[in-house]
C-alpha positions in Angstrom: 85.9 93.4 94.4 89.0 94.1 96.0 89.9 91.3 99.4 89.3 93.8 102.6 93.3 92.8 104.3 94.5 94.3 100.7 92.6 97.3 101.5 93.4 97.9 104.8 95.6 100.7 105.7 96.4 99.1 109.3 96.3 95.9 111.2 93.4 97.9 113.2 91.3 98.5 110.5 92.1 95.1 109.1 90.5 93.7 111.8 87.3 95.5 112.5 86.5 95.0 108.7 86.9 91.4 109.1 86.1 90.4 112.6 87.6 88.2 115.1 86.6 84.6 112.6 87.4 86.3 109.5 90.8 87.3 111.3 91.1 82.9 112.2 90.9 82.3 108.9 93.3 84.4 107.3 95.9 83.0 109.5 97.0 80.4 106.9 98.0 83.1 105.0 100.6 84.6 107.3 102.4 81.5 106.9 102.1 82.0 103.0 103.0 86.0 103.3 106.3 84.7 105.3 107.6 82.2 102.7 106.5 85.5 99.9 108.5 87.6 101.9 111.7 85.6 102.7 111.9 84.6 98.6 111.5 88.5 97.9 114.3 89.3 100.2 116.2 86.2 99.3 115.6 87.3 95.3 117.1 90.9 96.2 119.9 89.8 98.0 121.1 87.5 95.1 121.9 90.4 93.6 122.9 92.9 96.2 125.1 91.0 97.9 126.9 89.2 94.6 125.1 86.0 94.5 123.7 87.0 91.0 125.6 89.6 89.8 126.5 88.1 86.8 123.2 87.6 85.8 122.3 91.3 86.4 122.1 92.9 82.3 123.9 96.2 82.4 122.5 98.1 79.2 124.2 100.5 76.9 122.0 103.3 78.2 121.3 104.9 81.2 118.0 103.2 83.4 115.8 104.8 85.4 113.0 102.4 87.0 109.6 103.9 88.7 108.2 101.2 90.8 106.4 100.3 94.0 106.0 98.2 97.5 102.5 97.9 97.0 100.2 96.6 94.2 98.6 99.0 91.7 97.4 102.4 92.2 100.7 104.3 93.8 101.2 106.4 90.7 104.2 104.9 89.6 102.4 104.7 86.0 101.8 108.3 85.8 105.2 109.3 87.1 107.1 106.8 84.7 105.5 108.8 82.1 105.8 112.6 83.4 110.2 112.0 84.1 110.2 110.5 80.3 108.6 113.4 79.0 110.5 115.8 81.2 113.7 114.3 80.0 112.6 113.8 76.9 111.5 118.0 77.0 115.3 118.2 78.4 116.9 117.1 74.6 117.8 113.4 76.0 116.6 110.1 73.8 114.3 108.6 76.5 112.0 105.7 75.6 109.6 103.9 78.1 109.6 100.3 79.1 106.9 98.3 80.6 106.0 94.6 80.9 102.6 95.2 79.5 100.6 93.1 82.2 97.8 90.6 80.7 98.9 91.4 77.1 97.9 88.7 74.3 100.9 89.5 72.3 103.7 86.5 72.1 106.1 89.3 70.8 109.1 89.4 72.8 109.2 93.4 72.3 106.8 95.2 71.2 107.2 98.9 69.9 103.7 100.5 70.6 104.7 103.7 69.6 107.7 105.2 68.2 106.8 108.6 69.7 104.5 109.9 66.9 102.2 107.0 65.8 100.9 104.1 68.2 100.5 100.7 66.2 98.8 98.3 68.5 95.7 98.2 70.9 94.9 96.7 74.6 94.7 93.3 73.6 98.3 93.1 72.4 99.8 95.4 74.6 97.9 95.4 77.9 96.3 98.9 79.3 99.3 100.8 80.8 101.1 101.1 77.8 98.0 102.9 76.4 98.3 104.7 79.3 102.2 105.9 78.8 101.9 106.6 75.4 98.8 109.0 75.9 100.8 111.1 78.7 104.5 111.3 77.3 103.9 112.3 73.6 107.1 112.0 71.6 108.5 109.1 73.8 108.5 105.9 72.4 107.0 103.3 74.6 108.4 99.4 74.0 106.2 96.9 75.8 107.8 92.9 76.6 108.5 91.2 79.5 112.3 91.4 79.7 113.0 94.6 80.4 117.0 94.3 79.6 116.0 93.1 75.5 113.5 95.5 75.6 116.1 98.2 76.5 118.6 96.8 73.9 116.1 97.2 71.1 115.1 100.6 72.3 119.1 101.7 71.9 119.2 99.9 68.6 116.3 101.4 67.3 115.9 104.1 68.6 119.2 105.5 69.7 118.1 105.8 73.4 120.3 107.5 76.0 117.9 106.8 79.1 115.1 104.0 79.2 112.2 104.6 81.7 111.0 101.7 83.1 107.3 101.6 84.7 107.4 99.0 87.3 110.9 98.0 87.6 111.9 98.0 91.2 111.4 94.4 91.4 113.4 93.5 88.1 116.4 92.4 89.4 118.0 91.3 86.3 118.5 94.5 85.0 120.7 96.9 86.3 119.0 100.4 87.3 121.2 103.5 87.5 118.3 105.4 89.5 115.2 103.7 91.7 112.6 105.5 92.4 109.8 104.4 94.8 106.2 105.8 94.8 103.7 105.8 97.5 99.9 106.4 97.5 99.9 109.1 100.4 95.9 107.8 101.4 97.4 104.6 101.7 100.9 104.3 102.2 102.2 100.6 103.3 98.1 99.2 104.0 98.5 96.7 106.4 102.1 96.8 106.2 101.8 93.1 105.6 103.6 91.5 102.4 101.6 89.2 99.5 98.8 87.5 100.0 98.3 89.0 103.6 98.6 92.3 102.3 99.3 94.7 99.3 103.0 95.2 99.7 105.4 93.0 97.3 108.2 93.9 99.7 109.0 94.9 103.4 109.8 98.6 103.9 112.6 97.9 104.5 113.6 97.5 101.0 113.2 101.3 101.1 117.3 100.8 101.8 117.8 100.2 97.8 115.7 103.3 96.7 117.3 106.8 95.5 114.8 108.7 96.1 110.6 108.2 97.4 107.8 109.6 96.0 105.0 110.2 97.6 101.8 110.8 95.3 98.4 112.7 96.8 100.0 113.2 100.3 101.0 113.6 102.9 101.5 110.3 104.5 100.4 109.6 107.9 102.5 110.0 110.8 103.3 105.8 111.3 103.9 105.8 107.3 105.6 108.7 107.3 108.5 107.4 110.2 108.5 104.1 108.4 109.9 105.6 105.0 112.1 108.0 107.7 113.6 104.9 109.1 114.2 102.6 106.3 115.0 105.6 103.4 118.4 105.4 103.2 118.6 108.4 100.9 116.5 111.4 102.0 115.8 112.7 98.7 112.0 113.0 98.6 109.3 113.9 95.6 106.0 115.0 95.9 103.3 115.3 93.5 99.5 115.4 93.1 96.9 113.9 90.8 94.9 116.3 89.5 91.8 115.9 86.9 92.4 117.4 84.1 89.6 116.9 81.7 86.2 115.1 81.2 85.4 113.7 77.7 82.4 111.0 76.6 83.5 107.8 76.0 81.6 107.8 72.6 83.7 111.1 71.3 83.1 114.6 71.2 84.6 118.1 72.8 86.2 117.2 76.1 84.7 119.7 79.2 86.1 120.6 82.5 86.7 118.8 85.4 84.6 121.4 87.3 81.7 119.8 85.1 81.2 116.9 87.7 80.0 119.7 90.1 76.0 118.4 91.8 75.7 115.3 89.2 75.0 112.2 90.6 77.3 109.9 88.8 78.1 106.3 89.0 82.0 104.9 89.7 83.1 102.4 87.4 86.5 101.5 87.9 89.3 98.2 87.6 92.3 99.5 89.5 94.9 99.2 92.4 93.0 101.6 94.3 89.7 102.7 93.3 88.8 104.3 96.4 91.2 107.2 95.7 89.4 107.9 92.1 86.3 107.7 93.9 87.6 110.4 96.5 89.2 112.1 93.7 85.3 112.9 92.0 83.9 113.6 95.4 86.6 116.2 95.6 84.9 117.1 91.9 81.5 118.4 93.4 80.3 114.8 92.0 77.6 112.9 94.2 78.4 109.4 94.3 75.5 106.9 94.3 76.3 103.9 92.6 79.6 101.7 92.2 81.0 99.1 90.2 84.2 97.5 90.6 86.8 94.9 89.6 90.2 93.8 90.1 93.2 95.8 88.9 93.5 94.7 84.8 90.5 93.9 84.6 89.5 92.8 81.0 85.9 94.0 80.4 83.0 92.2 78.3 80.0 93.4 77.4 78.2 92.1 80.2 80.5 93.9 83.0 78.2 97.1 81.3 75.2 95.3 81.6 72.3 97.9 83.3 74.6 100.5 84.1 72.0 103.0 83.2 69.4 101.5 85.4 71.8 102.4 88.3 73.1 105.9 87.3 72.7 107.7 84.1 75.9 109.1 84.7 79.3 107.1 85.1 82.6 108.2 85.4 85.7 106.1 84.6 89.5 106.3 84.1 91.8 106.2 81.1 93.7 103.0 82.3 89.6 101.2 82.0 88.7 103.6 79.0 91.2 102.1 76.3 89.4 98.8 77.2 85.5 99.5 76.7 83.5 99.7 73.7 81.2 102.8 73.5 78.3 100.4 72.0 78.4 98.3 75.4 76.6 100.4 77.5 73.0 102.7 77.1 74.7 104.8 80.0 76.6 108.1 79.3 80.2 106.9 80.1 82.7 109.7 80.6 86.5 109.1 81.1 88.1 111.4 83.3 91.5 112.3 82.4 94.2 112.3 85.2 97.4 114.7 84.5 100.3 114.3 87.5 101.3 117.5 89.0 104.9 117.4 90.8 106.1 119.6 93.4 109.3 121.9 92.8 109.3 119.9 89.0 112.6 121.8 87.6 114.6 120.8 91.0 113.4 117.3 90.8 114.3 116.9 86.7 117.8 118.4 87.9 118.2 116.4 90.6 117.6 113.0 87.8 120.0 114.4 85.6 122.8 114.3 87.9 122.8 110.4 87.6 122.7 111.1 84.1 
């Protein structure tokens, strides 16, 4: 279950989930979000201001980076994947980068894909580069934890021009030619309060270092929205949607419509950043919700994390990022994995706005 002062989206709500004693005992951990937040401003400025410059890899290839303030579920996946594609669409050599979170594999780069064939599963990999490969077909995706020899490979290998990295705003070390922040419009900065008293990894103010904001199922609401006016120092903005795209068993078979959820009474099974917004997102569907089951963003399933689904719903619904992780044999429910596609707003001006750094 996800802590309640991650998933508040302001100090008010924060505190009428937790009540006055639950408040007195988080207070520890504003001491703890302080000393997070001065070493994330601290780590920034290292290389902003010159203290770690040299340390900063510049690659022989242009580097665009999708990341976030906030923990999981801003979109920054799905958008890391769509520009890739776009570009890729545009005749450029684009491959993606990500760290591969919770992945088994020692490797220090991993190709998963090399754009027509994917060699490697979740174990080795970790479940967003599932995720990337699935949505940017053609694009190779190379998973490791250092971003900059990950983007050497890519160049030797591969002859990339531009490397895509999902999650990179906070990776200092390499330097980025284009940042790109995403925000979940439904809940924007939560709390507003940094790691572990809230969701965000950084103050807004770090809003300053972005090119451009993007702001995914919006719009924001009006205090959000005037924090990303004041600290955006560029006023190029991008706005896109999640939209459902399809609805296939987990099992196999013929995929159906979205519009399919429409009256059934489904179960939510979901391990995300945010799995309130995919439960809005089958509500929106026509779906009637009555039964939940969640865990914590990466969440590596067993067998038992199935165990009486079907007594609760015979329906569940989950998403691709959970999908690549669960075996169809695991549970006697019907398990269908909706398919997310990202729709962005004024797409051609956006693309042509990117290659202008390019």
């Amino acid at each position: 279950m996800a802590l309640p002062w991650l998933q508040a989206r302001d100090p008010s709500d924060e505190r009428e989930r937790m009540g006055g004693f639950g408040s007195a005992l988080l207070a520890p951990l504003g001491l703890a979000a302080w000393a997070y937040g001065a070493g994330a401003r601290l780590h920034r400025a290292s290389y902003t201001e010159g203290w770690g410059r040299q340390r900063a890899r510049q690659l022989p290839c242009r580097v665009v980076s999708v990341g976030s303030l906030t923990l999981g579920g801003s979109g920054k996946t799905p958008l890391a994947a769509w520009l890739a594609g776009r570009l890729c669409q545009r005749g450029h050599r684009v491959a993606l980068a990500t760290r591969g979170y919770g992945r088994r594999s020692r490797d220090a780069v991993h190709v998963l894909t090399d754009g027509r064939r994917v060699r490697g599963d979740v174990l080795g990999n970790g479940d967003e580069p599932l995720v990337l490969a699935s949505h940017a077909p053609g694009v190779p995706v190379l998973v490791g934890r250092d971003r900059g020899l990950v983007g050497l490979h890519a160049v030797a290998t591969f002859g990339t021009e531009v490397l895509v990295l999902d999650d990179g705003f906070q990776h200092h070390r390499l330097f980025r030619d284009v940042d790109l922040v995403t925000l979940d419009g439904g809940f924007g900065f939560g709390n507003g309060r940094v790691l572990p008293r809230g969701p965000l990894r950084e103050r807004p103010e770090a809003l300053a270092h972005a090119h451009a904001v993007a702001v995914i199922d919006g719009p924001l609401d009006d205090a959000h929205e005037a924090a990303v006016s004041r600290h955006a120092v560029n006023p190029v903005r991008i706005r896109a949607r999640r939209e459902a795209e399809s609805l296939r068993s987990l099992s196999g078979g013929a995929s159906l419509p979205p519009a399919a959820l429409a009256g059934m009474r489904v179960g939510v099974l979901a391990g995300i950043g945010q799995p309130a917004g995919f439960a809005r997102t089958l509500a929106s569907l026509g779906a009637t919700l009555i039964a939940h089951r969640t865990f914590p963003d990466h969440h590596r399933y067993r067998p038992r994390d199935l165990k009486d689904l079907h007594r609760e719903a015979d329906v569940w619904v989950t998403t691709e990022k959970d999908a690549v992780k669960i075996l169809p044999g695991w549970t006697r429910a019907d398990l269908r994995v909706l398919r997310i596609e990202l729709r962005v707003q004024d797409e051609t001006s956006v693309v042509d706005w990117l290659e202008s750094f390019l």
